[in-house]
C-alpha positions as CSV (number, residue, x, y, z in Angstrom):
1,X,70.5,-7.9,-14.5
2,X,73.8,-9.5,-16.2
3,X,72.6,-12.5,-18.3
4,X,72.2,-15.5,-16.6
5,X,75.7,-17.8,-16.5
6,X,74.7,-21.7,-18.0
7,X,76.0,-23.4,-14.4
8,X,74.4,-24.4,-10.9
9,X,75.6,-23.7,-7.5
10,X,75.0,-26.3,-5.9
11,X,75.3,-26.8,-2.0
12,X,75.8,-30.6,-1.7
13,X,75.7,-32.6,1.2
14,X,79.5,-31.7,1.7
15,X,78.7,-28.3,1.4
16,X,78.9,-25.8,5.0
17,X,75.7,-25.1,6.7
18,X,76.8,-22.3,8.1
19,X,74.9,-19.4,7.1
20,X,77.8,-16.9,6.8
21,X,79.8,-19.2,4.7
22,X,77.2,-20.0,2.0
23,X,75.7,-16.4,2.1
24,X,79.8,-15.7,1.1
25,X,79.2,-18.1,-1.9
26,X,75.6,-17.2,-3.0
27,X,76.7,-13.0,-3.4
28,X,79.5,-13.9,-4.7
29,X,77.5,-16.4,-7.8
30,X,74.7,-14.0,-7.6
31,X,77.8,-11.0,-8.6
32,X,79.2,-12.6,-11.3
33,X,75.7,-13.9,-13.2
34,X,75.0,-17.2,-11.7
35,X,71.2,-17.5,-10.8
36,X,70.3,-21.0,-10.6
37,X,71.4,-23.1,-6.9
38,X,70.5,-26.7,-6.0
39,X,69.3,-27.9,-2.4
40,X,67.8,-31.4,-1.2
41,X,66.5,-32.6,2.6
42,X,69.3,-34.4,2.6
43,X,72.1,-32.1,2.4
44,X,70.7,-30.1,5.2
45,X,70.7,-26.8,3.6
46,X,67.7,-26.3,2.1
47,X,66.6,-23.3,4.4
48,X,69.9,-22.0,5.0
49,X,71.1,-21.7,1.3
50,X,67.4,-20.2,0.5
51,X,67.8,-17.1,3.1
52,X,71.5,-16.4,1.6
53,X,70.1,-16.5,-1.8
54,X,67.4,-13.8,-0.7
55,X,69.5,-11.9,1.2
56,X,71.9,-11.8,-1.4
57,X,69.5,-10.8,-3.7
58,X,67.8,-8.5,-2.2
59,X,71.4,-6.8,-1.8
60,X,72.3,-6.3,-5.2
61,X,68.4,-5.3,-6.2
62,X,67.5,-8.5,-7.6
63,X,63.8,-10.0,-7.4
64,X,62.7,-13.2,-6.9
65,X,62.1,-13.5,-10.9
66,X,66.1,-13.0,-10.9
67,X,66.8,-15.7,-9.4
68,X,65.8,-19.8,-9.4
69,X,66.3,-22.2,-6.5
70,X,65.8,-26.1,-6.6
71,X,65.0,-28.7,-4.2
72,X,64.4,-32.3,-3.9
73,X,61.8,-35.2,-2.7
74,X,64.3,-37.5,-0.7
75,X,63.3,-41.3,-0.2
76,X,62.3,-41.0,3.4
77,X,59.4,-39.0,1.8
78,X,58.5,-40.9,-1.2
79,X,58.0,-43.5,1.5
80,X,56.0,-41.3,4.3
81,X,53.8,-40.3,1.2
82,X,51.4,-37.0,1.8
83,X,53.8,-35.4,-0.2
84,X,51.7,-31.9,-1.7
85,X,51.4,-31.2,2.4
86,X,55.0,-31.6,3.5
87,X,55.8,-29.6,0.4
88,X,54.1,-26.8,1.6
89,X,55.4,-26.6,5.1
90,X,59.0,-27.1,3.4
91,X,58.0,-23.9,1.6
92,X,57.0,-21.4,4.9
93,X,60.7,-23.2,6.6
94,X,62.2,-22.1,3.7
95,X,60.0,-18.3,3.1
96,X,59.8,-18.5,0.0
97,X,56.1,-18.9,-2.1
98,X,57.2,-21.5,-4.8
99,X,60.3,-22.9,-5.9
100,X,61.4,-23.0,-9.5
101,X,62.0,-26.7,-9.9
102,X,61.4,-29.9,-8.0
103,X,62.7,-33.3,-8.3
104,X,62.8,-37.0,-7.3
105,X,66.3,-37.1,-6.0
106,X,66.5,-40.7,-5.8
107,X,64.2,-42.6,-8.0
108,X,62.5,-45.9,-5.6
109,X,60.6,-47.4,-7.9
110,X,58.0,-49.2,-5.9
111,X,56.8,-44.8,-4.9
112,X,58.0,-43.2,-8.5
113,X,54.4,-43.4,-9.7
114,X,52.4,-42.1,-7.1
115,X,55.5,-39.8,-5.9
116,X,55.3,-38.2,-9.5
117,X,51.4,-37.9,-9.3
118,X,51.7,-35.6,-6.1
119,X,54.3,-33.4,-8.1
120,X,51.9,-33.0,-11.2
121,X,49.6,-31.5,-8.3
122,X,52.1,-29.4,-7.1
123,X,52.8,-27.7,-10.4
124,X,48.9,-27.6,-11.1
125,X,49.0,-25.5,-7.9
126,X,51.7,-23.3,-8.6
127,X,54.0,-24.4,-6.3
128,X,56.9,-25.3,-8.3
129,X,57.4,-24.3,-11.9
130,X,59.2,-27.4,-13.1
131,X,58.9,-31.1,-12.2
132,X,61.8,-33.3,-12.6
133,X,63.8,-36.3,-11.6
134,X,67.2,-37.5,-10.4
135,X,69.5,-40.7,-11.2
136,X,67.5,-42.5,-14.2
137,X,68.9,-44.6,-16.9
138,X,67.7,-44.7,-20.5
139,X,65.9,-48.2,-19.6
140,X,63.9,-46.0,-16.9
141,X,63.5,-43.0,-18.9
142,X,62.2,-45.5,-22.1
143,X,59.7,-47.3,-19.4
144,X,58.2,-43.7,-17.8
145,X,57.7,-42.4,-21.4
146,X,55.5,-45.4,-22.5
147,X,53.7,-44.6,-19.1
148,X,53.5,-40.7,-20.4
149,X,55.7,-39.1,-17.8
150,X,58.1,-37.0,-19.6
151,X,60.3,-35.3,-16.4
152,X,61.0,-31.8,-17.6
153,X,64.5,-32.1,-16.1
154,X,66.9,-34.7,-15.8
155,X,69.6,-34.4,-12.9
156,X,72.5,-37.4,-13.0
157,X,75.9,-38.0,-11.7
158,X,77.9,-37.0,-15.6
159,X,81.3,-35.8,-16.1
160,X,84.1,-37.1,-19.1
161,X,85.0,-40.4,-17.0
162,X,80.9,-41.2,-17.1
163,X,79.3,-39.9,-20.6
164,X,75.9,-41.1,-20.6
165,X,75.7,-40.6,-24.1
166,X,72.5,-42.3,-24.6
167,X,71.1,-40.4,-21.8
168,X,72.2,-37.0,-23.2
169,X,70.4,-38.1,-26.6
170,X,67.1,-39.0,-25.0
171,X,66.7,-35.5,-22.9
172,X,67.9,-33.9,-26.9
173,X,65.1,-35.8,-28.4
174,X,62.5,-35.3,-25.7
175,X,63.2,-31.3,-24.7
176,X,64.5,-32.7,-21.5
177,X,67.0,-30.3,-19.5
178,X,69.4,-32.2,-18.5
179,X,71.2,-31.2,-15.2
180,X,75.2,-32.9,-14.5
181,X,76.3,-32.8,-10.9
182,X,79.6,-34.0,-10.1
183,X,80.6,-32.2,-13.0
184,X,84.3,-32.6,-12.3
185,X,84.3,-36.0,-10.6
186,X,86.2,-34.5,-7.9
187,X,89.2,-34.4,-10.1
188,X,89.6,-38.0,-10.3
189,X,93.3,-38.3,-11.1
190,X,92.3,-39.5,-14.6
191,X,91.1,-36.1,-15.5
192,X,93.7,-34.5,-12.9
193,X,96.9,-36.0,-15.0
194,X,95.4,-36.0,-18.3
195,X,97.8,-34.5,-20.9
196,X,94.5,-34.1,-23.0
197,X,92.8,-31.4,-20.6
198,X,96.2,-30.1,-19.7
199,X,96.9,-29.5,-23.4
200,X,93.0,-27.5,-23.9
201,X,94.0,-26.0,-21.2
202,X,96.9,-24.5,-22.2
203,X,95.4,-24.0,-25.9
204,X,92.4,-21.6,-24.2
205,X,94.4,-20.2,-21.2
206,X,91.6,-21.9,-18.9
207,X,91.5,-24.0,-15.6
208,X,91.2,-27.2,-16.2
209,X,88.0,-26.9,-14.0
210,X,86.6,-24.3,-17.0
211,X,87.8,-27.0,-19.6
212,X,85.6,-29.9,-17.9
213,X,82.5,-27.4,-17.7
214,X,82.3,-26.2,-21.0
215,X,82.8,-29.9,-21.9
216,X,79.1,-30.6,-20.4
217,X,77.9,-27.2,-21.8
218,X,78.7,-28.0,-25.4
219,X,77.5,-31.5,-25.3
220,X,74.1,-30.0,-23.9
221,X,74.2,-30.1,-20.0
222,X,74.0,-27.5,-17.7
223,X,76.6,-28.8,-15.0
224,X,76.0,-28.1,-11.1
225,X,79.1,-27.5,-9.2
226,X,79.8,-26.5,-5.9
227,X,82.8,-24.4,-3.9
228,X,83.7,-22.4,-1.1
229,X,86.1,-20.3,-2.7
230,X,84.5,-17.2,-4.0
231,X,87.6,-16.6,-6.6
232,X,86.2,-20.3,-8.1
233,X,83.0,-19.4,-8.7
234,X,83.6,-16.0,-10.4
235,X,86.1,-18.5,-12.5
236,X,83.8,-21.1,-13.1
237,X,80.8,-18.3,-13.9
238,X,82.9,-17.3,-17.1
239,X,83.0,-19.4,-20.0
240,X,81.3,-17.6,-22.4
241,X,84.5,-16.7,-23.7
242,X,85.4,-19.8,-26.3
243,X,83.8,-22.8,-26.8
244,X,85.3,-26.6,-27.7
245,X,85.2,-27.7,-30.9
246,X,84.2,-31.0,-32.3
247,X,87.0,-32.9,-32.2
248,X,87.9,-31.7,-29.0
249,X,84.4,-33.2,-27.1
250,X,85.2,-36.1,-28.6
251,X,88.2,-37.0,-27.6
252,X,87.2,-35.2,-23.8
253,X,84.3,-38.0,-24.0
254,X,86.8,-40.8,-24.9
255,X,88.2,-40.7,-21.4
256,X,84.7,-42.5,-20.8
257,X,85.2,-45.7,-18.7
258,X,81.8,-45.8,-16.8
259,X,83.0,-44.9,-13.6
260,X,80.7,-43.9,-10.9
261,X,81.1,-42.3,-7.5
262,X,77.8,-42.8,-6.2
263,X,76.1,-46.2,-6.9
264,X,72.6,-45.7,-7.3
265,X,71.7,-49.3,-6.4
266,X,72.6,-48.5,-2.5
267,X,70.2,-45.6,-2.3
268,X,67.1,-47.4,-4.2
269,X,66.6,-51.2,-4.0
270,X,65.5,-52.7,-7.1
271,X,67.4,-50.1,-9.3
């Protein structure tokens, strides 16, 4: 077993559904060290990206140890409640016996607490062996610690246009793993154009892509990206090869404007 690579795949709700397609993607992240993929109910592939990932798996003599898969508690459910029980039927759909980590995927607040409660019980089962939570800020993350719920993972929209510096330091502080998806804003032409990457790029004979990942890996993140290009994801599975220095995440992080591509606000009222 090569060691595992410090990225996600992550099958987002643009992601294909087709089985053929994301069993492609999962061997080829599986060959080249990547061992950690992202699901949620909403992006409709929870079952399908969990029976590539075994099949994969089982393929190149990997066992379930090998390998870690992630899902989500969508606001439709943090609503319906009864949550331990619909987890375990989402288990048998998707044949597996646990899952490595579960999250809130979008924080409501008027269900966090008792949502949160039922994914204590979860872990206390052995269901999952990691509780988390999506889309916080630090004023939500300050307000769950005085009520004593630390999430063991943190999962946020992050990438150089969107820092979250004060975010980053609270998960540093508090032994939180902090998860980035949208690592690469969809190449936003800010990052696209920039002479900045262009020039690391150049300097470490890297994509740009690689650049922008080992950005959130050496300010602490482990960054969730998705493709469905095999030849990308060997690419983006090796950057173990050089690392930024100082100077050089600082002045990635000054491209910082707070720009967002997904408002949290229209997926939880009150936020």
């Amino acid at each position: 077993m090569k060691e595992s690579k410090p990225v996600i795949f992550g099958s987002g709700a643009s992601s294909s559904k087709d089985f053929k397609s994301l069993y492609i993607n999962c061997h080829a992240a599986l060959t080249n060290g990547i061992t950690h993929f992202d699901t949620a109910p909403s992006y409709a592939t929870e079952e399908v990206l969990s029976q590539a990932v075994q099949r994969s798996a089982n393929e190149l003599g990997l066992k379930r140890s090998d390998y870690q898969i992630q899902t989500k508690i969508d606001p439709i459910q943090m609503y319906n409640g009864k949550v331990v029980e619909y987890f375990k039927r989402k288990l048998e759909t998707m044949r597996l016996d646990y899952i490595d980590s579960l999250l809130i995927h979008w924080p409501v607040l008027k269900y966090l607490n008792p949502t949160w409660e039922e994914l204590v019980m979860l872990k206390e089962q052995g269901l999952t062996r990691k509780i988390g939570i999506c889309n916080l800020r630090i004023n939500h993350l300050q307000e769950l610690k005085v009520a004593h719920i630390i999430p063991e993972i943190l999962q946020i929209e992050r990438h150089p246009l969107n820092i979250f510096d004060k975010e980053v330091l609270f998960c540093k502080e508090n032994d939180i793993v902090l998860q980035d998806y949208s690592p690469l804003c969809k190449m936003h032409p800010k990052l696209k154009e920039s002479t900045l990457l262009r020039a690391l790029a150049d300097k470490y004979q890297k994509d740009m892509g690689q650049i922008i990942l080992k950005w959130h890996i050496n300010t602490g993140a482990i960054p969730i990206f998705t493709s469905t290009k095999p030849q990308r994801i060997s690419l983006y599975a090796h950057l173990d090869d050089f690392d930024l220095e100082e100077s050089e995440l600082f002045v990635i992080s000054s491209l910082n404007d707070n720009y967002k591509l997904y408002l949290e606000s229209l997926v939880c009222p009150g936020f």
